[in-house]
N, C-alpha and C positions, 0 to 999 in steps of 0.2 A: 454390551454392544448394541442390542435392538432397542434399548430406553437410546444411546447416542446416538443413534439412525433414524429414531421417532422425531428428536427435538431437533437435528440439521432440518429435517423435513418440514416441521414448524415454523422454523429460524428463517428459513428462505420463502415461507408462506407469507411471513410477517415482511420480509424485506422486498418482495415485489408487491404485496396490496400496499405499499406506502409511495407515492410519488414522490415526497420530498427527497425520499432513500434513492430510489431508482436514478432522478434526473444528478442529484448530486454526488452519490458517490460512483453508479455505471458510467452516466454519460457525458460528461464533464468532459472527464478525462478523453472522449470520442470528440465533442466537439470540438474543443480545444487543437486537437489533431488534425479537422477537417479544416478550420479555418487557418493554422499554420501553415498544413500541406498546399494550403491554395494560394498561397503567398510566398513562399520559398519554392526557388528551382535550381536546377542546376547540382552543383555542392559544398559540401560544408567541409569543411577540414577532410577534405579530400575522400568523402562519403555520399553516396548519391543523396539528394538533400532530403528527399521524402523517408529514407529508408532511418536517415539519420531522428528525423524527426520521432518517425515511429519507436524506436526504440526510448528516446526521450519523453515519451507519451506513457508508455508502459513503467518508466519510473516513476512518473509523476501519478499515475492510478494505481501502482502499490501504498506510495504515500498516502493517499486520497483514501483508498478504500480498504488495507489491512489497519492505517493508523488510525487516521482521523474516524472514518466511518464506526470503525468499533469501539474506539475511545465517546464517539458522541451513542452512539447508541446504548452502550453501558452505562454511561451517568444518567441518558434521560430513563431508562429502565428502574435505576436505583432510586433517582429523587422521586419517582411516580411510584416507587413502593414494590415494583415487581421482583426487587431481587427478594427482599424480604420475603416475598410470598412462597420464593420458589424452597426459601432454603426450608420452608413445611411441609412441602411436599416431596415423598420418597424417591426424587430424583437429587442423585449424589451431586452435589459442588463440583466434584472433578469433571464427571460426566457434560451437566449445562456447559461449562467453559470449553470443553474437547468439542461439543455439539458447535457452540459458537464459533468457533475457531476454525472449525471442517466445512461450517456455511459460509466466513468471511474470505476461504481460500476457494469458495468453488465460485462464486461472484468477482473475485480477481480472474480466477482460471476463464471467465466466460468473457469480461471483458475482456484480458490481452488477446482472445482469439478473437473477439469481435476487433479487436482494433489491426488485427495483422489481416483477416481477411479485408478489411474494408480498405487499409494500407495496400495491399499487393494488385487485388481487383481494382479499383476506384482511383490509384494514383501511380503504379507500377513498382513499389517498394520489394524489394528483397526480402525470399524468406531467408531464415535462420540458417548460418553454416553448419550449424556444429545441434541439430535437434536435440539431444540428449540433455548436453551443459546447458540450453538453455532452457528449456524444461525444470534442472537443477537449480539453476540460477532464480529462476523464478519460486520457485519453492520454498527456497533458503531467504529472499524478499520475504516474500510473502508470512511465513514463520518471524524473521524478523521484527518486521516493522508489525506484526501482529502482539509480537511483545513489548513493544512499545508505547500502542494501543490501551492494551493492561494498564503499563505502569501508568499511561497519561490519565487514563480514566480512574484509576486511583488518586490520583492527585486533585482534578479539577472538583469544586467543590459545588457547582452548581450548574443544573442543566442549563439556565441560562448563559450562564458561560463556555459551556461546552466548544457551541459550534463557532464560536470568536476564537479560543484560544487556539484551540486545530486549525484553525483556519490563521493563524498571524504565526505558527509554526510552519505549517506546509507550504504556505506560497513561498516566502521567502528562500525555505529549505529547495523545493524547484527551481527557482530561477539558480543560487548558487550552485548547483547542485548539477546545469546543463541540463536539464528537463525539456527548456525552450527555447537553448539555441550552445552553440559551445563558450564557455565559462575561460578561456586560455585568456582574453584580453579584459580581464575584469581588473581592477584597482589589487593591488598587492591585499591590502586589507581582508577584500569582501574573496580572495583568493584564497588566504589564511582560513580563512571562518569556513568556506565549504570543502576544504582538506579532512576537516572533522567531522563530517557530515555523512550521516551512512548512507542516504540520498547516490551521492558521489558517486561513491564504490558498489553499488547496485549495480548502476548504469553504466559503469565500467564492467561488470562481470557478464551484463546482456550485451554489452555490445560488441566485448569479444566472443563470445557465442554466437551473436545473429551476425555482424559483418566480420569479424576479421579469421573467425574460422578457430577459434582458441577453445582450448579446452578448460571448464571449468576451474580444475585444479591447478593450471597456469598463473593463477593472481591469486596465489592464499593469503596474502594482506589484506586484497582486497575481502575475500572472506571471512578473514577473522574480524575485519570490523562491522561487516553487518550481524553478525553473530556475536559481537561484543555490546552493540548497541541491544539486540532482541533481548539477551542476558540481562541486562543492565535493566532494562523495562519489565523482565520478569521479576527480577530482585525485587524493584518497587511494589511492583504488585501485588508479592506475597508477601511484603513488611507492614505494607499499610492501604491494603485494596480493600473495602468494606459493603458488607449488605445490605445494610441502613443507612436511608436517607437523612442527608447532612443540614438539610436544609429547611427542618421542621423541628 
């Protein structure tokens, strides 16, 4: 336990001295929110508009920051050699990944409260009905789309493609997904495609927590597919997730 307590403490040493980390997987997802809130008023499918947005923000920075962020971070670690190096030293495989995993959820965990404070002060948005479930809700995200991460970062085969391929997944997956506005009046098609998108059903399980007062355990569909997507990314990852650099 005090080696996985060492390396989170590293893991988030390393991800605030980096600015590219900070502005793209923290803030993004903040600015992004600051510029919508300042342009949407009123309501949205009968949600006050700001509170709607927030919530849509915080899916969109689980995406951002359990997926992308750790999928890109893990390949450029691997293709620069670092994973190799680590599996020499007496810190266990299980361990590094539990460490990684406990810093990518405490970086979500900072953002959605930077974004709900800055939501409620700065633009009058609603907290959370139901604190608990969405605490849960966000957790069961965050776990998720962290195993998603894994698998992606197993797959992609070079750093240079990293931050393109997360990034030509997650925009898309947000806007279908309701991230930036609601998704009810989309073409049949692009409706179909974010049905299956665990994006979706996140945003769905925060949003009856933070506005409609629902308890977690009220949408188990909704649950069993973002834990069917994190599964599915974990699978990946333990068939074909590698220490060695692919690309030398």
């Amino acid at each position: 336990m005090r080696q996985v307590l060492r390396q989170v403490a590293y893991e988030q040493l390393l991800f605030w001295r980096s600015r590219e980390a900070a502005i793209f997987v923290f803030l993004l997802p903040v600015l992004l929110f600051v510029l919508l809130a300042s342009v949407y008023s009123g309501e949205v499918d009968g949600y006050d508009a700001r509170s709607y947005l927030l919530v849509g923000m915080i899916g969109y920075g689980v995406a951002n920051t359990a997926f992308g962020g750790l999928a890109i971070f893990l390949v450029l670690r691997r293709e620069a050699g670092l994973l190799k190096r680590l599996r020499a030293t007496p810190l266990p495989a299980p361990s590094y990944v539990t460490a990684v995993l406990l810093s990518t959820l405490a970086v979500f965990a900072l953002q959605s409260a930077g974004l709900i404070a800055l939501g409620v002060l700065a633009y009058g948005a609603d907290l959370p009905d139901r604190p608990g479930s969405f605490v849960a809700a966000l957790t069961l995200g965050a776990l998720g789309f962290a195993g998603m991460g894994l698998g992606a970062a197993a797959i992609i085969r070079s750093s240079e493609g990293s931050s393109p391929i997360v990034n030509i997944v997650i925009l898309p997956m947000a806007f279908l997904s309701g991230s930036f506005g609601p998704p009810e009046d989309y073409p049949r098609v692009l409706e179909a495609i974010g049905a299956v998108l665990p994006l979706r059903y996140f945003i769905e399980l925060v949003r009856g927590a933070y506005l409609d007062d629902e308890a977690i355990w009220s949408r188990p569909g909704a649950i069993a597919m973002v834990a069917a997507w994190g599964a599915a990314g974990l699978l990946v990852a333990w068939r074909r997730f590698d220490w060695q650099p692919r690309e030398r």
